[in-house]
N, C-alpha and C positions, 0 to 999 in steps of 0.2 A: 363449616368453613369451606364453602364451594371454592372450585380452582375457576379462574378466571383468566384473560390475555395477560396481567400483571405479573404469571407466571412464567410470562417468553421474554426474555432481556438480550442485549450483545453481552457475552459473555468474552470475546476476542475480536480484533480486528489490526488489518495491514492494509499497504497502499505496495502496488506494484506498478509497474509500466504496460501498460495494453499493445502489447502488437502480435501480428499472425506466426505462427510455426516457430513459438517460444521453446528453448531448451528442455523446459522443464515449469512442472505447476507455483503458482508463490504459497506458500506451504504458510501458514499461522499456528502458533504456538497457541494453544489452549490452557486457561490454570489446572494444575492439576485438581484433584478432587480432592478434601480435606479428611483425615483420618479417625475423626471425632471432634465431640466437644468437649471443652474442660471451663467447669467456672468455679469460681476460686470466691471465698466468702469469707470477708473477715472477720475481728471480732471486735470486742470492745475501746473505745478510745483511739480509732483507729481508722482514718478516712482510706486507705487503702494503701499506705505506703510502701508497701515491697510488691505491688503489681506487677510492675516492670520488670522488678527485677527476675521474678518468677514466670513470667512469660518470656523473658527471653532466653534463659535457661530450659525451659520447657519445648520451645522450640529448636533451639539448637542439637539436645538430646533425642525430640524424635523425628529431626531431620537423620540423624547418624543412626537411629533403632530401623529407621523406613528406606535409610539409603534414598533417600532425595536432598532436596539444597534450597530448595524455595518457602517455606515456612520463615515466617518473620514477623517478629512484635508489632503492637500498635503504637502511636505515638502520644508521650504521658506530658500533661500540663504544658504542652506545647504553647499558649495563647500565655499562660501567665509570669513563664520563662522568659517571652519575649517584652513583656510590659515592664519586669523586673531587670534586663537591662538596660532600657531607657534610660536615661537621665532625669530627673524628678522636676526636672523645670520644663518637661516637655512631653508627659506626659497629660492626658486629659482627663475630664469628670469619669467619665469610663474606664480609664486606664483605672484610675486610684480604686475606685471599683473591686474591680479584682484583684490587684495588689492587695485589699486587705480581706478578704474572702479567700484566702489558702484552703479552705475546708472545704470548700465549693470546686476550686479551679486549681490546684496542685500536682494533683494526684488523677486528673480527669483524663480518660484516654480517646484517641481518636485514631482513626486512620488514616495511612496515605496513600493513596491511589496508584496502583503499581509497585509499591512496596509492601503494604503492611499483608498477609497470607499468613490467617492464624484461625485457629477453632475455639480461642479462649476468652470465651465472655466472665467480665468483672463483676461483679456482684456487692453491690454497697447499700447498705442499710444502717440505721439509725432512729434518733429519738429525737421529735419536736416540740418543745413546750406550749403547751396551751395558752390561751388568752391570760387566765389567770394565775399561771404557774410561772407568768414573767416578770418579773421587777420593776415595777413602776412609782414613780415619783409620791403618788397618796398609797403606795402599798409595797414597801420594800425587802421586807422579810427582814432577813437578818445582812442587807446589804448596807455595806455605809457610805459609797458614795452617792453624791447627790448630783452628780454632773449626769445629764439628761440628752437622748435626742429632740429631737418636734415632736418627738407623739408622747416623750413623757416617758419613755422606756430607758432604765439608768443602765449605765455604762462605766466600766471601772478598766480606767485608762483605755478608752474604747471599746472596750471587748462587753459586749449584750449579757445579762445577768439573770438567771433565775433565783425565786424568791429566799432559797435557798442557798445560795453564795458559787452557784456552778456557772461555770461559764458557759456561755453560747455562740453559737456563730452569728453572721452576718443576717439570718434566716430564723433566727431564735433555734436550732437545731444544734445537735450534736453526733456527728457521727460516726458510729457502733454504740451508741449511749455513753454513759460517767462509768470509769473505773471502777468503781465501788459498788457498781448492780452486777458483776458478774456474777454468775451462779455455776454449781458443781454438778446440777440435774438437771432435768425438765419439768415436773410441777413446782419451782420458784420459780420458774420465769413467767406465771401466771401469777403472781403473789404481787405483796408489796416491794417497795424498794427498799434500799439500804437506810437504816438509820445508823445514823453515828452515833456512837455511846460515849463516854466520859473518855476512854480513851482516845480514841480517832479524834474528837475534838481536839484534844490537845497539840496529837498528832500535827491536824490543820493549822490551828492559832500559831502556834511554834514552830511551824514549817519542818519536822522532822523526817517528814517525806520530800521534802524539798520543794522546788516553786511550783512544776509540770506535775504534780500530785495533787488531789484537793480532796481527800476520804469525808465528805460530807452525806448528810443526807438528801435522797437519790430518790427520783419519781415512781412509781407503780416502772413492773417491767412488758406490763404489755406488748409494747412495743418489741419486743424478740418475738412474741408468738405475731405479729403480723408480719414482720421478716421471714421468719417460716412458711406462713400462707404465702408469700411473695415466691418466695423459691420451687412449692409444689405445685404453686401455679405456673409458674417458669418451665416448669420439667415438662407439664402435662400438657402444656401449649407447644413445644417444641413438637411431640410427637402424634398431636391431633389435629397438626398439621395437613389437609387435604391434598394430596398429591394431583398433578395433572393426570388425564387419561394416561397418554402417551408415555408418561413415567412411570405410573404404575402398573401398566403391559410390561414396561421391565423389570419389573419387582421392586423397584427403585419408590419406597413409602420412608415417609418421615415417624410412622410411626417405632419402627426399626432403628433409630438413633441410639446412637453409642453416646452415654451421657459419663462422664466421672465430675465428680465434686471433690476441689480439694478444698477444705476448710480448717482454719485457724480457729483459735483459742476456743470464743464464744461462740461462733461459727459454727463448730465443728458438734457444740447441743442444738445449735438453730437448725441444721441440718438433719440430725437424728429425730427433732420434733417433724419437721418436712415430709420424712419418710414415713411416721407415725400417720401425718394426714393425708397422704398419697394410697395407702394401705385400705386408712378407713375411707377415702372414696371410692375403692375400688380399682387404683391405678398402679401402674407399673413403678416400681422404684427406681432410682438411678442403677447404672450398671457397675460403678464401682466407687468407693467413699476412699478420702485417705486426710485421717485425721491428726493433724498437727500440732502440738504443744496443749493439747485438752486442758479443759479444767474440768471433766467431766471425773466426778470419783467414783469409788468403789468401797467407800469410808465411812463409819459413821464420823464427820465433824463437826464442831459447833459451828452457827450461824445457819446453819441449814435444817429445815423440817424434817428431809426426807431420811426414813431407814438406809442403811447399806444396803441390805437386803433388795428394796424397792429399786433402788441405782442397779445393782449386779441383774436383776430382771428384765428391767425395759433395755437394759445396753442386748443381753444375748438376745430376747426376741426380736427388738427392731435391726440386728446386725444380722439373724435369722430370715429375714421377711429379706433382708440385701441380697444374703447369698444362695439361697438356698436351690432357687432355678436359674441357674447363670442362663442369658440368654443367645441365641447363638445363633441368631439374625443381623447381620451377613454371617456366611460360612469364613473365616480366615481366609481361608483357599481364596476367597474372591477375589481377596486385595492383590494377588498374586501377578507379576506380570505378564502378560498373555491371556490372563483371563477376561471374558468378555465385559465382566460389570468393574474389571479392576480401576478403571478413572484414573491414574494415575498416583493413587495413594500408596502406591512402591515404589522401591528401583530394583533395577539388578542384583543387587548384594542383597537381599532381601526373601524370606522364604518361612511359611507359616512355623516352620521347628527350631528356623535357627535364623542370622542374620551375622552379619560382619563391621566394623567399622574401625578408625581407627585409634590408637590408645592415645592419651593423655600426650604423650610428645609428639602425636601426630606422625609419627615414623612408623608403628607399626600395626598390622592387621589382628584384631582381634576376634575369633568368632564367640558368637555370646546365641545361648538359647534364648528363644522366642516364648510367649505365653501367652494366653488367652488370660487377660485379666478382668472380664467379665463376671461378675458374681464373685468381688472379692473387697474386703474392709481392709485398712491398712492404717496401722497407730505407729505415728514417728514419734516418739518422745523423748525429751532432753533431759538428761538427773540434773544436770546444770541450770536448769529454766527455775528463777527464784521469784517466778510471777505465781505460778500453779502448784509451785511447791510450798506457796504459805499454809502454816497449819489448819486455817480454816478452810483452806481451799484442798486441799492433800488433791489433785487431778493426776491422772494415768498419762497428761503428758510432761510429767516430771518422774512419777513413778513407774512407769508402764504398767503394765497386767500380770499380777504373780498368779502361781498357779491357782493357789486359792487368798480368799481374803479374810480376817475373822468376820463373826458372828455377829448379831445385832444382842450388847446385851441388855440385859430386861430385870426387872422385881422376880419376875418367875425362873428368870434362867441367867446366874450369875456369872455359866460358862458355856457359849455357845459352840457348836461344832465352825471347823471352818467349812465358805462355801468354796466353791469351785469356780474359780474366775478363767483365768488363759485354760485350764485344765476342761471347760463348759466351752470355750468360744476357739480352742483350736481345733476340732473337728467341722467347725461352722466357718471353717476358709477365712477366718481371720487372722492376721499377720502383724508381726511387729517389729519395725526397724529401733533398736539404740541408736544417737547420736549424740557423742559426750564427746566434754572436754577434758578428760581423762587421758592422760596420756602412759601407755604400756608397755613393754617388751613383748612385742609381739615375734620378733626372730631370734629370740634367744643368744642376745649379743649384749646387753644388759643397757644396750639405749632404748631409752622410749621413744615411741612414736605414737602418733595419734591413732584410736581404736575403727580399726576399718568398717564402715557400713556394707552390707551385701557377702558376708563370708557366710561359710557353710551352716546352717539352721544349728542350734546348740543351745544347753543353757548358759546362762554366760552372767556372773558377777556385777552385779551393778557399781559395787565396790568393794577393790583390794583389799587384802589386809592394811596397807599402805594409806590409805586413799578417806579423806577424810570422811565423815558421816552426813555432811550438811548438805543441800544443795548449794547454796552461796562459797564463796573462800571465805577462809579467816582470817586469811592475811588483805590488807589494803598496801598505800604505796608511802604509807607512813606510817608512826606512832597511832597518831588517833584515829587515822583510817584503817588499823587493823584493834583496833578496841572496838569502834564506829562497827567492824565488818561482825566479829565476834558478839556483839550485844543484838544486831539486826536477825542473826542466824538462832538466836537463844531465847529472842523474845518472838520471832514472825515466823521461822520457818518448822515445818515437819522434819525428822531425819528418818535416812535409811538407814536399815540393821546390818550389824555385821554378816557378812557372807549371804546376805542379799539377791538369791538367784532372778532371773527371766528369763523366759523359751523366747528366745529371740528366731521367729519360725519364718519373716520371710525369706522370700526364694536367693539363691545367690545371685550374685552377680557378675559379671566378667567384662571389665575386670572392677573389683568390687573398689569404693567410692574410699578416696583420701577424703572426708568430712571438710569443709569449711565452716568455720563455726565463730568469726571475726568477722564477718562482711559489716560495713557501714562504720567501722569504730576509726575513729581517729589517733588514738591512744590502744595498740590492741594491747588484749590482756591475755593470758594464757600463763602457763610455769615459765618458766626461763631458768638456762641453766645456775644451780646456787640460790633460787628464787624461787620462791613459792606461788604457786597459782595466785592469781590475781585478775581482779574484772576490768576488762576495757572499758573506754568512753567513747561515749558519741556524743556529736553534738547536735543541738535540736533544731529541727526541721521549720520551717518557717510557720505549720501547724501550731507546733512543741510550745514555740515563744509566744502567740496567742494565745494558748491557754494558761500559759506563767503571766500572760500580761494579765490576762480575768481571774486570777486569785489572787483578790483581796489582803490575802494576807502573806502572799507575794514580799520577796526583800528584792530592792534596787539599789542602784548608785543613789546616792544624793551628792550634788552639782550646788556650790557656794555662789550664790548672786549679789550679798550684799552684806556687809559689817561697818559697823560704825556705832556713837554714843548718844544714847536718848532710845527714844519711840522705835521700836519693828515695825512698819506698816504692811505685814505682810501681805494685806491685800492689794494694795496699791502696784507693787511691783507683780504680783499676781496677775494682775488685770491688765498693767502693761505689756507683759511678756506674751500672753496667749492672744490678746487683741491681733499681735501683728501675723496672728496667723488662725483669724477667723475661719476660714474653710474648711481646715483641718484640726480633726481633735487628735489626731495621733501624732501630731506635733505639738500639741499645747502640753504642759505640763500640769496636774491637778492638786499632784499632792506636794505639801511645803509643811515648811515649819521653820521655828526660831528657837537660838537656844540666849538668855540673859543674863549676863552676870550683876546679879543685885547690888555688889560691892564697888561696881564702874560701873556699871549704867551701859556697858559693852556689850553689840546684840551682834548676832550669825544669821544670817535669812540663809536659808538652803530650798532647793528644788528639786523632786524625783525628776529621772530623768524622763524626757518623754517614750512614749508607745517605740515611736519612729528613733530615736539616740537607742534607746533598748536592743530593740532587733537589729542595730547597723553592731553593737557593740557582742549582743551572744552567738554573732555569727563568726565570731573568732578569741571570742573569751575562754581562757581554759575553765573560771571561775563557771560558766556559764553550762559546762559540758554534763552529762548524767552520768551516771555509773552505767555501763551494760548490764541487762536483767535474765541476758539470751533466749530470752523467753520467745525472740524470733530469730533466733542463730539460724533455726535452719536453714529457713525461707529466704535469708539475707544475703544470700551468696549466689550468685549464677550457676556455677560447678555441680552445687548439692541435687538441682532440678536437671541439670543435663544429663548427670550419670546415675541418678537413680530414679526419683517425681518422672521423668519420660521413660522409666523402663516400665512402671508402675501404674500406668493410668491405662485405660483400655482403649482399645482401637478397633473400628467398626467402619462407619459412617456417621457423616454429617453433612447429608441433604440440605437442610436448611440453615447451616453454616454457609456453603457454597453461593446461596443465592443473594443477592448485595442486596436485596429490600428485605427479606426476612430476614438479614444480618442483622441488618441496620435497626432492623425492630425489636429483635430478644436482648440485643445491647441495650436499648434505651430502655427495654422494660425493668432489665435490672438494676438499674440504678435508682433508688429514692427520690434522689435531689433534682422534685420536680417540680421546681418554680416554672412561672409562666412562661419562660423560652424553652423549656424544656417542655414540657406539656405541651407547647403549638408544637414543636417536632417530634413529638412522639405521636398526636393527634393525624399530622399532616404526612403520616408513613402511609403510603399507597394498599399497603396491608394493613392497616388499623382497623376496616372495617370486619376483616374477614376473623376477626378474634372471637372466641366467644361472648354472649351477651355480660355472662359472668365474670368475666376476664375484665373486659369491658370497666364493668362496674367494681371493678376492685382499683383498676388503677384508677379510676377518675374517684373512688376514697382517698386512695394513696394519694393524687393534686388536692385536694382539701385537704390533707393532714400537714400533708409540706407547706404549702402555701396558709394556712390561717389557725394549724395544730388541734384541728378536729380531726377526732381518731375514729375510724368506720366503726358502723353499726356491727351489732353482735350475728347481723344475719351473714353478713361478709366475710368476718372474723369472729368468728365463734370463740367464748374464751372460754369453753371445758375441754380436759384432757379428753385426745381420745382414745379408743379403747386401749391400743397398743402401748400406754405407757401408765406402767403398776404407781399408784400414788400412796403410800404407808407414813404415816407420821410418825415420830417420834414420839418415845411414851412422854418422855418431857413435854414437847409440844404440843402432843394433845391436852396433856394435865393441862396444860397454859391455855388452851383453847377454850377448854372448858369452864374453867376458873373466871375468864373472861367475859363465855357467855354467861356465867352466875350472876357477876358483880351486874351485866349489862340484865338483865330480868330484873334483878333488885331493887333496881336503880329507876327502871319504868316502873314497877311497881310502887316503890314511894312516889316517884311522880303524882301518878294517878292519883293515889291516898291524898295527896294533898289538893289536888285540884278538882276533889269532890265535894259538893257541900253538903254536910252531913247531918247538918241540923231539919232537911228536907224528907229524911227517912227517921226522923224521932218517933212518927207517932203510928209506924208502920208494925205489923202484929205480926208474929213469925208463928 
């Protein structure tokens, strides 16, 4: 990637008055220089929805950690914000467009020229259905509507269908993939996808997960491990970056980038696998990870191939390959003010051992130690998060990391020794923050209060004697919603044991973080005094109601059109109703019915409501709202990332943050959703060509997978582990393997037998 003139830009400019024996020079304000990168990766079922809010948090926090004022978010769904206040009678073909593409254009960040000053690239990946993995009118799966686009691809109340009953976007895409493909390791994301068993079906058909749930069967998971290829190409491109001469006479090389990754749920394995394949080509890892609400376990649990044993292995060596040579290019000291390479990535208050800012009311000064958090892993987990604390999933970001875990057991060994899990990974500079909804007597006054994140390193009770076992509450905000709460925790979730310790080791804080753990809820939940813990609601996101609108097995309003004695014609009224508004199918209504009484001849024509009456009605329906799962409490608050996510990430440089066309270019690369507008501006980045060839040819796979759901060749994406990640089955799962491959030999072998003709070797002599 040679440097070229594309590397000289205006960086600053003013306009003054020209005349002779002026007071004084017209002075121009230069941006400061940015103090790293941070990209953020989400996880499954999840187009990016707390970006914003984690970036503005994040900025705010290490504007106060750096003592500057200038760092500021980008700007989130700004285009689709404003088409969705329009008025519907004046909006255009384009407008509707996007309106119904929330997956696409909600959640999409952009900047503002003069305002946005941020080092935080977004990171979105997902799953695109194939030609034939889509639901079409001669080939539907298990889909039952029959209302069609022009090309034949069915649509259930508008929303795109795999043959499978999953809903799709505007793009045949889904993105982070279907709920249901999450995995607890890294060799099932090379594997098949979920199938649903007798249970889950029922699950689905009877909506017992409710609408914005669909536990179906779920595609190959492929698709993670090219997310992963995606990210370690992401990293290695950043920092093989070719510096100008002139810049790197100052020392000033991109390959020296201060990179952190924060990642969420499934993320936070996409990620772990990244570094596996950054290792095996020889390349630098990122500089520090901090892993969010995991579902990553330490467990043997069903639905999974893999040993404990195998999970506890590849977590300490790929968290070993993170920390083990922290890097320490730039020296701290440089960011320093006065120093010649400092760019302005400080202020005055500022200083590599310690720093200053101000507390929570804003009134007073606090000084807070500084750290080099280069070469360090960071596990925030929630005991509250009832997504990663299902039994099949048992994840470390419900449970955190006990010292040790049990054993894998076996025919030969009915009692395993335990291994060493935090007690293995706290000498390797891995850290772990608690973040519960838990509330304690922390001053010995007998009021509770919320349990502080950042106090002194300890081990510290997952749960009281007091404090119930489940992750979920047992109580709900009624009768059947605390039966409802109690049956969901006894049939779905794992519990914790009593007296349940964790080395809760990361560093303190100052002053350490009042937790927010209700961001986004409408209805918060938490105890109340006389009241028991209970879950908040949210309500769902314009995303949320597209994906209730594409399962099938979905409950709506039904809306009374017609009664009277004789004949239902229910088509007839059908036909009328949706005629007057040809254009639009998310104003047409599809599904209907009649109910008859045989003894009067008395008939009820009723109609679902439409796509468009649905989404005007759950955006203020309480019927319509979810339970909270806190499975993103943390990230859902601003506060949580300002006083602690920015004390936490590392700071260095970011070179090619700075520069507006390499910005412009590591943004677009990280994002998936590369339809043909997006691929002309990712093509037509003035830096596109200086990419590697390699690079090159991954994303233009990546535009054919988005664009027409063909998935790169194996030479691109390679689909074997690599070395860095231990793969051990399960004695179960092998016996099943193997059993498998019998019946399949067997099975060819009768073949064969039969489609030989044997009377051809009658008279042959042995």
């Amino acid at each position: 990637m040679p440097d070229d003139n594309k590397d000289y830009h205006v960086i600053a400019s003013a306009s003054g008055i020209l005349h002779s024996n002026r007071a004084g020079d017209r002075l121009v304000e230069i941006p400061r220089d940015l103090p790293g990168i941070v990209i953020f990766i989400h996880g499954v079922n999840d187009p990016g929805a707390v970006y914003e809010t984690v970036e503005t948090g994040l900025n705010q926090g290490l504007n106060e950690r750096l003592s500057r004022s200038d760092l500021n978010k980008g700007e989130y769904g700004a285009r689709y914000k404003a088409v969705k206040k329009m008025p519907r009678g004046r909006q255009s073909l384009q407008d509707a467009k996007i309106l119904y593409d929330p997956d696409m254009h909600l959640y999409r960040r952009g900047e503002v020229a003069g305002v946005t000053r941020s080092g935080f690239i977004p990171f979105y990946w997902g799953y695109r259905a194939a030609s034939d993995e889509i639901a079409k009118v001669n080939d539907a799966g298990i889909v039952k509507s029959t209302v069609a686009d022009a090309n034949g691809n069915l649509m259930t109340r508008g929303q795109y269908q795999d043959k499978k009953g999953n809903r799709l976007d505007a793009h045949f895409a889904k993105p982070g993939g279907f709920f249901a493909n999450a995995t607890n390791n890294i060799p099932d994301m090379y594997g098949a996808g979920f199938h649903a068993g007798p249970d889950a079906r029922i699950v689905s058909e009877y909506r017992l997960a409710g609408n914005y749930t669909y536990p179906g069967d779920a595609p190959d998971r492929r698709y993670f491990v090219l997310a992963a290829h995606r990210l370690a190409n992401l990293i290695s491109t950043i920092r093989e970056i070719k510096p100008t001469a002139a810049a790197e006479s100052h020392g000033l090389n991109p390959k020296h980038e201060t990179i952190t990754v924060l990642g969420h749920s499934q993320g936070t394995i996409i990620t772990l696998l990244a570094q596996a394949i950054l290792v095996q080509q020889g390349k630098r890892c990122i500089d520090c990870f901090i892993l969010v609400d995991t579902p990553y376990s330490l467990y043997d649990t069903d639905g999974c191939s893999q040993t404990a044993h195998a999970k506890l292995k590849t977590l300490v060596d790929i968290v070993n390959e993170v920390t083990k040579a922290p890097y320490t290019i730039p020296e701290l000291a440089e960011l320093l003010v006065g120093h010649e390479k400092y760019g302005g990535r400080t202020g005055s208050g500022w200083t590599p051992k310690q720093g200053k800012r101000r507390d929570k009311s804003g009134k007073n000064w606090i000084t807070f130690d500084e750290r080099d958090n280069r070469g360090k892993v960071y596990l925030y987990f929630c005991p509250e998060d009832t997504v990663v604390g299902l039994k099949d999933m048992r994840g470390i970001g419900t449970f955190g990391v006990p010292d040790t875990v049990p054993g894998d057991v076996t025919d030969k060994n009915k009692k395993p020794a335990a291994m060493p899990a935090m007690d293995a990974l706290k000498g390797k500079r891995f850290f772990q923050r608690m973040w519960t909804r838990m509330e304690r007597d922390r001053n010995g006054d007998g009021r509770p209060d919320r349990v502080l994140v950042g106090t002194a390193p300890a081990h510290v009770p997952v749960r009281m004697q007091d404090e119930r076992l489940t992750p979920g509450p047992e109580r709900g905000r009624s009768m059947m919603g605390s039966a409802a709460a109690k049956a969901k925790n006894a049939l779905l979730q794992a519990n914790f044991a009593r007296n349940d310790m964790r080395f809760i080791n990361g560093e303190e804080l100052k002053p350490p973080c009042d937790p927010e753990l209700y961001g986004g809820e409408v209805v918060r939940g938490g105890p109340r005094p006389g009241h028991a813990d209970v879950a908040g609601q949210v309500a769902p996101d314009d995303v949320s109601q597209s994906v209730a609108l594409g399962n099938q097995y979905a409950s709506f309003q039904w809306i009374k059109v017609a009664s009277g004695f004789g004949f239902a014609d229910v088509e007839k009224y059908k036909r009328e109703f949706n005629e007057k508004v040809t254009d639009d199918i998310n104003s047409q209504a599809h599904n209907w019915r009649s109910s008859n009484d045989p003894r009067t001849s008395y008939y009820l024509i009723e109609r679902e409501e439409t796509p468009n009456e649905a989404r005007a009605r759950m955006a203020s329906d309480p019927a319509a709202r979810d339970e909270s799962n806190y499975h993103s409490a943390v990230l859902a608050h601003t506060e949580n990332h300002r006083w602690v996510t920015a004390m936490d990430v590392a700071v260095g440089q970011a070179l090619t943050m700075d520069d507006p066309v390499w910005r412009d270019l590591l943004i677009r690369m990280a994002d998936w959703k590369l339809d043909r507008s997006a691929a002309d501006g990712l093509q037509k980045n003035a830096n596109y060509h200086r990419l590697s060839p390699e690079t090159q040819k991954l994303l233009s796979a990546c535009m054919k997978y988005y664009q027409y759901g063909i998935f790169p060749n194996h030479t691109i994406v390679p689909l074997e582990l690599p070395p860095l990640v231990t793969s051990e089955l399960k004695p179960a799962v092998q016996k099943e393997l193997d059993r498998q491959q019998q019946e399949r030999a067997a099975a060819e072998a009768r073949q064969y037998q039969n489609s030989v003709d044997w009377s051809k070797f009658s008279n042959m002599r042995w």
